[in-house]
C-alpha positions, -999 to +999 in steps of 0.1 A: -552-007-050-553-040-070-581-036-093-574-074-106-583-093-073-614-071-066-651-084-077-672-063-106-697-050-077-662-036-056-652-024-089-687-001-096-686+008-060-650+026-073-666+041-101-694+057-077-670+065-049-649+084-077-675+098-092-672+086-128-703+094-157-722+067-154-720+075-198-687+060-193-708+026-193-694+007-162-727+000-151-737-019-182-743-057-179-722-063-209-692-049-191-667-071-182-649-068-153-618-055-175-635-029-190-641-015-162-605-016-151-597+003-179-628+029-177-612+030-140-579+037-157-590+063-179-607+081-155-597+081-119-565+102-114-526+087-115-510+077-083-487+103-071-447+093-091-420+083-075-381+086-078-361+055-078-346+039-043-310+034-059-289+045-084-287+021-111-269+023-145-284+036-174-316+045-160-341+069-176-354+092-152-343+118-173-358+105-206-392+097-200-409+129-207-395+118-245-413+084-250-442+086-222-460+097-254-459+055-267-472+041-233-508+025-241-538+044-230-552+010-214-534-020-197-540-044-174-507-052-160-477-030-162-445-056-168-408-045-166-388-080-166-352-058-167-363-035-139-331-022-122-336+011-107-370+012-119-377+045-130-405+040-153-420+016-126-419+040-101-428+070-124-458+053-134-467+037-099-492+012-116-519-004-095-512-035-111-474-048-119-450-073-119-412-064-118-383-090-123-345-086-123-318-116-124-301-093-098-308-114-067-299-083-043-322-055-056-351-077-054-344-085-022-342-047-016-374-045-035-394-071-015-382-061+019-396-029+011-430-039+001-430-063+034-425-035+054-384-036+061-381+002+049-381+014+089-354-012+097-332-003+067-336+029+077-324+025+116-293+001+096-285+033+078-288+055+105-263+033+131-240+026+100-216+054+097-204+067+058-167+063+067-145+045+045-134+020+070-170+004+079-178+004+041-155-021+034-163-038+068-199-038+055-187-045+018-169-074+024-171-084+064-207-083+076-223-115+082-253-126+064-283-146+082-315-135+064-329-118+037-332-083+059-294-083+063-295-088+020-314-055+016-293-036+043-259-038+030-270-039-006-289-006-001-255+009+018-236-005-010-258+018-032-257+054-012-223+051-004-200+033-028-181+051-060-204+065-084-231+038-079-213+016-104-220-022-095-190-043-105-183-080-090-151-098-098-147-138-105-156-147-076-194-129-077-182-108-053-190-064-051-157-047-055-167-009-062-144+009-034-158+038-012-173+066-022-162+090-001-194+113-001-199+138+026-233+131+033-261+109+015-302+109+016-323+081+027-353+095+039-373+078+010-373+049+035-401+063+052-421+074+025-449+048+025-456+051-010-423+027-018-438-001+009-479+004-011-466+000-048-442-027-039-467-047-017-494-047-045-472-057-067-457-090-082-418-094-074-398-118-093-359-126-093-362-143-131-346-143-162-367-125-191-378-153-209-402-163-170-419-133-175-426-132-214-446-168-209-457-163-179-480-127-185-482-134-221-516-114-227-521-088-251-540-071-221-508-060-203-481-039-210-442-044-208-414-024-206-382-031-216-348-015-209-324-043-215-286-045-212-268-028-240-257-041-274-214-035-264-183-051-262-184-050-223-216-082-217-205-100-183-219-076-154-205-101-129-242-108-116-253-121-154-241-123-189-257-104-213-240-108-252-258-108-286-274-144-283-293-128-255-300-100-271-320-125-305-336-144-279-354-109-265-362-103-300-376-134-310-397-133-278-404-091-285-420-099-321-438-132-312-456-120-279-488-111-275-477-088-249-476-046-259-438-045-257-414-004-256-380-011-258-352+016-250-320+007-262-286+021-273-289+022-312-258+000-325-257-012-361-267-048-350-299-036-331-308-015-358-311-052-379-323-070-350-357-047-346-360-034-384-390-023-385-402-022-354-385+013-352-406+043-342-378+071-330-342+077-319-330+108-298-295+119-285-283+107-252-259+130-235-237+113-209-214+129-182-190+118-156-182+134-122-143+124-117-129+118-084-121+157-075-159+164-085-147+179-121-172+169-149-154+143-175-158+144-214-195+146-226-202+111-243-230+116-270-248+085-286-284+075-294-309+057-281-338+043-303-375+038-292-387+004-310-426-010-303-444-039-311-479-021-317 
């Protein structure tokens, strides 16, 4: 339901379908039609969660029940311009949003989905087998004619490939070998709820910086889960380094924008968002080796830093 595009009368007609006090005020004549998004907000219950499609790399499924508590109690429009895997996104299944990722390849998985492709991917899926041979036929063989074909092999690439990592090499090219799992899950094709939250909303393949000017309204609400302050900064698909990183700032503490930021704490973001701080927590990370044995335990921290 896009709340947004509909008319103050459809939006009262919600209210009184839903039941909602009329003490709450939307039927006032000084209420704007974005009060009453928000009164709608406030009062009618969440959409149901979701998972994320696809593995992705640092994503924080896991972490969210540590700093839902700093999401604003009214927005607009939910914003995530680093959106990988999306597990905020989907956690939060916003009415209205707009997702971006300079990963060409997920957001092609993303809008395939919300056009209706997740049936097709599916039947791909289904007639591909998990053998290492047609991964790599798939990988680095299959022929390329339309966006669709984009999503298919991209999602394969995701389910059945080592790990989940995403690697490319020089030549922009995915070179994560097979994965060699016995079996993997993609039923969450036909869930509908994927195709209704990514149909209503706004699905860009832009850098940041797009989406800061574009939605800059102290209205909506971002969410940001950039690459990591390290050593390691070329992901083969972008380049990520510490001039990045002071641009995101800059644009963090000028916006009007309600920006939460999750990012590895390192000495240099510590300085970069001083005072913009609010909490850090342990992150625990573990890696399944090739046999299935669980590697060393890495421990670092992650820091929760706001702009309101």
């Amino acid at each position: 339901m896009d709340l947004l595009k509909k008319s103050k009368k459809e939006l009262i007609k919600i209210c009184e379908d839903n039941k909602i006090p009329e003490d709450t005020g939307y039927m006032s004549k000084t209420k704007t039609k974005s009060d009453i998004i928000h009164i709608i907000n406030r009062t009618v219950p969440i959409s149901k969660s979701l998972k994320p499609l696809v593995k992705w790399s640092g994503g924080k499924t896991d972490e969210i029940k540590i700093f839902s508590k700093y999401f604003p109690e009214d927005y607009d429009i939910y914003i995530e311009p680093f959106v990988g895997g999306g597990s905020v996104y989907f956690y939060l299944n916003p009415d209205n949003a707009v997702i971006s990722d300079v990963h060409s390849e997920l957001i092609a998985l993303y809008k395939c989905i919300g056009n209706g492709d997740g049936q097709a991917i599916y039947d791909f899926m289904g007639n591909t087998p998990n053998d290492e041979a047609t991964y790599y036929n798939v990988r680095d063989v299959m022929e390329i004619h339309s966006e669709l074909d984009i999503a298919k092999r991209f999602y394969y690439q995701r389910k059945t490939c080592f790990r989940g990592m995403l690697r490319y090499n020089k030549d922009n090219k995915f070179n994560i070998p097979y994965g060699r799992y016995k079996t993997i899950n993609y039923t969450e094709l036909l869930n509908k709820e994927y195709e209704t939250l990514l149909h209503r909303t706004e699905i860009y393949n832009s850098k940041f910086e797009v989406i800061f000017e574009k939605y800059n309204d102290e209205k909506n609400f971002m969410f940001l889960d950039p690459p990591y302050d390290s050593e390691f900064t070329d992901y083969g698909y972008c380049k990520f380094d510490k001039e990045e990183h002071i641009k995101l700032a800059n644009l963090f503490k000028s916006t009007k924008i309600k920006c939460l930021m999750i990012i590895g704490k390192t000495r240099f973001i510590e300085e970069l968002y001083d005072g913009y701080i609010v909490e850090e927590y342990d992150k625990k990370y573990k890696f399944k080796l090739y046999n299935n044995r669980i590697g060393d335990e890495i421990n670092t921290k992650h820091l929760v830093i706001k702009n309101y």
